[in-house]
N, C-alpha and C positions, 0 to 999 in steps of 0.2 A: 757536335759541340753543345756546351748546355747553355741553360738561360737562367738568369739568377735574378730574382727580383727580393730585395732587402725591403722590410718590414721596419717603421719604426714604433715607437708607443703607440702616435696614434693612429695606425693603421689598422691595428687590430680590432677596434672600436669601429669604422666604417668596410669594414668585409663585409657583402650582400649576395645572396643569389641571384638569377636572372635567369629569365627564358625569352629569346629574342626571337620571332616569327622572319623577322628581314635576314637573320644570320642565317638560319633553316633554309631560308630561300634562297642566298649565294651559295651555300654549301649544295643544293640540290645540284647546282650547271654544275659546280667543279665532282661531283661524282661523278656526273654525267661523261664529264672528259677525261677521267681515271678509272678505267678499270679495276686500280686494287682496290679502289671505295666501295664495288658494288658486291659483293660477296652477301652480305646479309640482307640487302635489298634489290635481290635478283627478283623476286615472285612481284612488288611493286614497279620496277623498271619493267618487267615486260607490261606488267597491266598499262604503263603509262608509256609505252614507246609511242605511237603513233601520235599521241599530242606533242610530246618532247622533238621529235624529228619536223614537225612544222614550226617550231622554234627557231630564231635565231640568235645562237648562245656564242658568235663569233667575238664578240665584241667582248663580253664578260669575260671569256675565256683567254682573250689577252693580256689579261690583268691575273691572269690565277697561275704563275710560272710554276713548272713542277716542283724549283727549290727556288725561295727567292721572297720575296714581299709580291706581299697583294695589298691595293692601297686598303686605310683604313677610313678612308673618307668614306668608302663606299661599304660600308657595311661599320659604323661605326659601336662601343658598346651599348648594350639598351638602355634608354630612356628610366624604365623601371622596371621593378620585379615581373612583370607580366604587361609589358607594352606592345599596343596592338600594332598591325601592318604598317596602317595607314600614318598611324603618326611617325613610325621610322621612317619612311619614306617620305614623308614631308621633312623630316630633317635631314636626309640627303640628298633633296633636291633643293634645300637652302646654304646646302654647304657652298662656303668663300669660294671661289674660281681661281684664284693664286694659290691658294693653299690647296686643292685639290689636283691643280695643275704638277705641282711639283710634287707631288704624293705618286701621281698617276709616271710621271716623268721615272722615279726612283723605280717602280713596279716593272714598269716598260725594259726599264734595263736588264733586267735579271731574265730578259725574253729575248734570246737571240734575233737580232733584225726588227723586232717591233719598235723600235723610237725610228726606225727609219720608213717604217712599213704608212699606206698611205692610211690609212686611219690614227698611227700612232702620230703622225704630222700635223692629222686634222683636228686632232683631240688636242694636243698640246698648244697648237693657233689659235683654238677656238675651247677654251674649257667649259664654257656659260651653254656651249653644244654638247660638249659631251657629259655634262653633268644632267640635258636632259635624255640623250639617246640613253646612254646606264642606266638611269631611274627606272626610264618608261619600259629598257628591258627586264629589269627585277621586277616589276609590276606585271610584266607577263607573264614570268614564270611563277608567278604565288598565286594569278589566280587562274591559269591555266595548269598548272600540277601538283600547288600543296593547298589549297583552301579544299576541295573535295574531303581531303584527308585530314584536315588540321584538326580537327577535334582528338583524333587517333593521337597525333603525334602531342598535342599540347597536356592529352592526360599522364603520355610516360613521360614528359618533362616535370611534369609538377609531381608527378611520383617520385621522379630523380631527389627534387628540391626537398619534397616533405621526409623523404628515409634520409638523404643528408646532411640537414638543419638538427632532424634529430639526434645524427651521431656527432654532429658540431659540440654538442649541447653534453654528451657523453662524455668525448675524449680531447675536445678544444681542437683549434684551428692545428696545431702542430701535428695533431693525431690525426686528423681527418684530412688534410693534405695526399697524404703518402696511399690513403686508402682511396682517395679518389681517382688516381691513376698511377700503375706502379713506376712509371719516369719521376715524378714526381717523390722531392725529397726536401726534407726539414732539418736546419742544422742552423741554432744560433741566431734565429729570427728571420733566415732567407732560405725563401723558395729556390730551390733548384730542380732544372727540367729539361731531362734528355730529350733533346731535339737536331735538326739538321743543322739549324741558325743559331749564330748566335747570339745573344739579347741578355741586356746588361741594365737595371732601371732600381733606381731606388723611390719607393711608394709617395715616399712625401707629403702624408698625411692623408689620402685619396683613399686608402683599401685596398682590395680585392672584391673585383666582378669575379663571383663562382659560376659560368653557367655551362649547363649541359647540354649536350649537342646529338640530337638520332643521325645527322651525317656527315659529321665530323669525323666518325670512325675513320679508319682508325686512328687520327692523328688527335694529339694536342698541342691546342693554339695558346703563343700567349706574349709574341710579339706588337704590344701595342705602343704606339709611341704618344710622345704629348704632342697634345694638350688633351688625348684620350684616357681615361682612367685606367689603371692597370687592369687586365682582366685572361683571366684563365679557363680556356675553354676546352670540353672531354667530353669525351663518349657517354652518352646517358647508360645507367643501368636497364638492363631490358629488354637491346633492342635484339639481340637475336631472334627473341619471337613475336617483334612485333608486327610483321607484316605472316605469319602463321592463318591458314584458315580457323575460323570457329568449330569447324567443325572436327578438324586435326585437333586442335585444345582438349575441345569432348574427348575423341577417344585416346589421347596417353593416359586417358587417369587409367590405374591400378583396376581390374574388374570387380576386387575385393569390394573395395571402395565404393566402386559405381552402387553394387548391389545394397550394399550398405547405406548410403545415401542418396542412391538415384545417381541420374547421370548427369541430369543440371547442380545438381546440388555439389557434386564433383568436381564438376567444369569449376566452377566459383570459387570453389576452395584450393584449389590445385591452381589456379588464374595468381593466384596472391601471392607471389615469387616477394612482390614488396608490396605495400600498400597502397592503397587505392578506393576511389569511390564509389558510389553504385553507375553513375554515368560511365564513366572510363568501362568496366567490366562489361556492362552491358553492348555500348560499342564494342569492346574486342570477343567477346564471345559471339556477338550475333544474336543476344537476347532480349526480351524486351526488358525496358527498368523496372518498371514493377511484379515484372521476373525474380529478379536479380535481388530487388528488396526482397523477397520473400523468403526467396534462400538465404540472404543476408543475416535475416533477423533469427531464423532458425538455425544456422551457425552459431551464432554467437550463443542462442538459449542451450547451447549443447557444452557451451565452452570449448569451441573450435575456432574461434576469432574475439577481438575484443575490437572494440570500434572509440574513438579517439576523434574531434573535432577540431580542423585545422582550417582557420579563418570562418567561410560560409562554407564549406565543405566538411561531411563526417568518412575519415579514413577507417578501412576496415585493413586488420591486419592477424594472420593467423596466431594461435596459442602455442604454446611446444607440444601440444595433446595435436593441433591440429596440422604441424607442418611433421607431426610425426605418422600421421596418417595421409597425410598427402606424398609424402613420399615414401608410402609401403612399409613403414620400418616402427618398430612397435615402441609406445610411450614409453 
């Protein structure tokens, strides 16, 4: 059944992107508990089983029904375009204890046996408890298995943002909807969204939260209720290779190519699926940065990339000379 969310005038005026580190981190346990999640991040689950199994993700994971609501108290939209851990989680361990109670109550139900099960009892008697045992559990899983890796993950999110904002910018909210995930559809000022649930909200002046998700795959999210602001959540572009050895990267380039530009200087430009900055490549190839600058700049003097300044960060992104050379096939 689908989900419609109607846009009014001024909705379209407050649409924002976001990258949420506290969402990344409930979404980590529910992969953890679904099989069909981990497809693209099998080579990371194995690196990271032995921390994950001294975990205990019981409690989370009775709140995460296979079809059904998951409270939203507990992972609420972000703060701001790039809000860190610690303040999310400061705001869900001030969340009201009625209001999470009956969040948590709604959740419980869509779990056969959990509103009767003894923790679904002891949570519901005691919210002011379970509001800290949750927290203090999502605080162990962020920095017990995504802080190692968050720099990885936080540069394909902001790469998500920055090639998105740009085509916002191209083809307008209605255009870039449908490109963001193909459930997703535009008809007459409301979003519609193949999904299991289904969810019916009109915006009310609040917007759209856009944010992108590495494991969220493959679902999108975008049941939020009030008094949270509307928000739409999807797969980031990328992630199939993001968890890829550096060294795998190096060698698919083209041997043409290698010869022609070396083989770091390959790696780099063949890395640039979307834009990006010398930090992020550098992390994902395994290089150092001022590697990475090097080849950077001798790209671009070749006219094989142009580079573009977004915020404190400069984005490199390939030329059609150089995404035709990256992908073997002649200008």
């Amino acid at each position: 059944m689908p989900s419609h969310l109607h846009f009014g005038q001024d909705d379209f005026l407050r649409c924002r992107f976001a990258v949420s580190p506290l969402w990344e981190t409930q979404e980590v346990a529910r992969t953890l508990k679904r099989p069909d999640r981990q497809g693209y991040h099998a080579p990371w689950l194995r690196r990271i089983r032995a921390a994950a199994q001294r975990l205990d993700l019981t409690g989370l994971w009775l709140l995460m029904p296979r079809r059904g609501h998951s409270p939203d108290w507990l992972c609420p939209p972000p703060l701001g375009p790039v809000a860190r851990f610690e303040e999310e989680i400061a705001a869900v361990r001030a969340a009201d204890p009625e209001a999470a109670r009956q969040d948590t109550a709604r959740s419980l139900a869509d779990t056969p046996g959990a509103l009767d099960s003894p923790r679904g009892r002891a949570w519901l008697a005691d919210p002011e408890r379970m509001i800290r045992e949750l927290s203090d559990a999502l605080e162990e899983v962020w920095h017990t298995l995504l802080v190692p890796d968050w720099p990885r993950l936080r540069a394909l999110l902001e790469a998500d943002v920055a090639f998105h904002s740009r085509r916002l910018a191209e083809v307008g909210l209605g255009g870039l909807l449908p490109e963001i995930d193909r459930r997703c559809g535009w008809r007459a000022g409301t979003l519609t969204i193949a999904s299991h649930g289904e969810h019916e909200r009109r915006l009310g002046g609040q917007g759209l939260v856009l944010m992108p998700s590495v494991f969220a795959w493959p679902d999108v999210v975008s049941g939020f209720d009030p008094p949270w602001q509307p928000t739409l959540v999807y797969p980031a572009r990328g992630i199939a290779g993001l968890w890829a050895d550096p060294a795998d990267l190096a060698g698919r380039q083209p041997e043409t190519l290698v010869r022609l530009l070396g083989r770091g200087r390959a790696a780099v430009l063949g890395a640039l699926d979307e834009p990006a900055a010398t930090s992020a490549l550098a992390q994902r190839l395994g290089l150092a940065p001022s590697s990475v600058s090097a080849h950077l700049t001798l790209l671009r003097d070749c006219g094989l990339l142009v580079a573009r300044r977004d915020g404190h960060r400069v984005l490199y992104e390939r030329t059609p000379l150089g995404t035709a050379l990256a992908s073997g096939g002649a200008p």
